[in-house]
N, C-alpha and C positions, 0 to 999 in steps of 0.2 A: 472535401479534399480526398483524394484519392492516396491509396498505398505510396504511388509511384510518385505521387507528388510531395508526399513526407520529407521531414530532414530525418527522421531517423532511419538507420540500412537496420530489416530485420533480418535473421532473430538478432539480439543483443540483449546485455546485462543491462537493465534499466533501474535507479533507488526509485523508491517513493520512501517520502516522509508523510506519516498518519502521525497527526497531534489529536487529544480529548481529554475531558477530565479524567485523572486517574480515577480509577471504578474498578474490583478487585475483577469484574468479567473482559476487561478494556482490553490487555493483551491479547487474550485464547479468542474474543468473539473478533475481534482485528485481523489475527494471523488466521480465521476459518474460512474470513471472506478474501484475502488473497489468495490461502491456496486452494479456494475456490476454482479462481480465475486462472490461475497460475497452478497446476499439480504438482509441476516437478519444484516448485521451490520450497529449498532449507531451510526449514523455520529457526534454525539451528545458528541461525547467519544473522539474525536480527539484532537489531541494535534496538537499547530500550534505556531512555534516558528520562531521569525526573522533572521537572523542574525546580526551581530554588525552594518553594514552601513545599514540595511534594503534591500542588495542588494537579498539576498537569503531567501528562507523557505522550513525550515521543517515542515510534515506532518508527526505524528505518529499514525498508525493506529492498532488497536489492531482488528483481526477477528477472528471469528469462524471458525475455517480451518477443512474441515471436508475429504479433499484428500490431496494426491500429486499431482493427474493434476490438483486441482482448484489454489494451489499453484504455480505450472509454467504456467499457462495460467493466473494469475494475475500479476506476475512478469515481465513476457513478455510485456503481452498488457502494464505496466507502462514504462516498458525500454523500447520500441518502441513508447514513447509521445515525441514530440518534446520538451514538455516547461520541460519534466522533464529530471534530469539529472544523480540523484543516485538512487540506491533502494537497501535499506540491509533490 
């Protein structure tokens, strides 16, 4: 698929949600490989949520998406982390 044939118009504000088991390095090694991908995003902006036994967390990350390959070259590098587990 091509840029131009995308539904998404870039640049734009794009979330990801990173879910993994909570692990005290889960946040900092999560938020290293977004703004990896992503420089200019606010780590400042994340949403970070438990789950009910505190066994799990959510990361919600809102970025500047400014391609389609900066999009799967981040998706990737998060779904190929071990501590993480989902990524929509």
């Amino acid at each position: 698929m091509t840029e131009q044939a995308s539904l998404i118009e870039y640049p734009c504000d794009f979330p990801i949600k990173i879910m993994g088991k909570a692990h005290q390095d889960f946040t900092q090694t999560t938020l290293a490989i977004v703004k990896y991908h992503a420089p200019d995003f606010d780590i400042t902006t994340t949403a970070v949520k438990a789950s009910r036994n505190g066994t799990y967390l959510s990361l919600t990350c809102t970025i500047r998406a400014t391609s389609r390959s900066q999009l799967d070259a981040l998706y990737q590098a998060l779904s190929e982390h071990s501590m993480i587990s989902v990524v929509l």
